[in-house]
N, C-alpha and C positions, 0 to 999 in steps of 0.2 A: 376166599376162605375167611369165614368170620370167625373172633376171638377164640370165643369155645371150640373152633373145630382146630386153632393150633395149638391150645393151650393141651389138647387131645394127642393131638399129633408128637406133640413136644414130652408128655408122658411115655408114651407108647414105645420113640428110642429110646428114653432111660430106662426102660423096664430093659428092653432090648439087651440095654448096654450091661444092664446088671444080670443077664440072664447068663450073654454073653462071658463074662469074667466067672461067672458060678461053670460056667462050660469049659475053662481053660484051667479052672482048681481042676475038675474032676478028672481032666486029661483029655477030656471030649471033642478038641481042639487045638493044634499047634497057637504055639505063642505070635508065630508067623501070620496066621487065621486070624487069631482076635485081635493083631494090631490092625490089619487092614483093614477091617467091620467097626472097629473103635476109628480108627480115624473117619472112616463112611459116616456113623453115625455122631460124630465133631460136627463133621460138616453141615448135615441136616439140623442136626441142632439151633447152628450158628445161623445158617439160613431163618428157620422158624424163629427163633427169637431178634432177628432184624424183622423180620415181616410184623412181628407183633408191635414191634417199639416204629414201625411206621404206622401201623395201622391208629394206635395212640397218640402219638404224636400229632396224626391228622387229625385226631378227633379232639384233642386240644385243641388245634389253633378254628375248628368250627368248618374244617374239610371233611369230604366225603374220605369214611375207612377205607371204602371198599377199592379207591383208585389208588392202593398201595398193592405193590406186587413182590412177588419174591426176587430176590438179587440173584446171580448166577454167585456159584460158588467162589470165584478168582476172585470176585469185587468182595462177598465176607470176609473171605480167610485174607484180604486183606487188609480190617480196619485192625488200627493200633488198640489196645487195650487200655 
């Protein structure tokens, strides 16, 4: 996946996200529902922006982008802040 297409991807949830919370004002949605979709969409998040910050990173030190992949979810949701 090249830049532009997670920088894409990475849009796309937060519309999601903010689609979603306009869906749980309106009632359209148990609060039950959009925790579960927000945490879903945490995660994809969290994914796509490691994948990005390797893909730079590689292209900093004069590595190919392309041999950065996405991390399984366990290994994001567990780096420290």
């Amino acid at each position: 996946m090249r830049d532009d297409e997670i920088l894409s991807r990475i849009s796309a949830l937060v519309s999601e996200e903010h689609e979603l919370r306009g869906k749980l004002s309106a009632g359209e949605v148990t609060s039950e529902e959009e925790n579960a979709r927000v945490k879903e969409l945490e995660t994809a998040l969290d994914q796509c922006w490691d994948l990005l910050r390797q893909r730079r990173a590689r292209r900093g030190a004069g590595e190919d982008p392309d041999a950065a992949s996405a991390r399984p979810a366990s290994e994001v949701e567990g780096y420290r802040q």
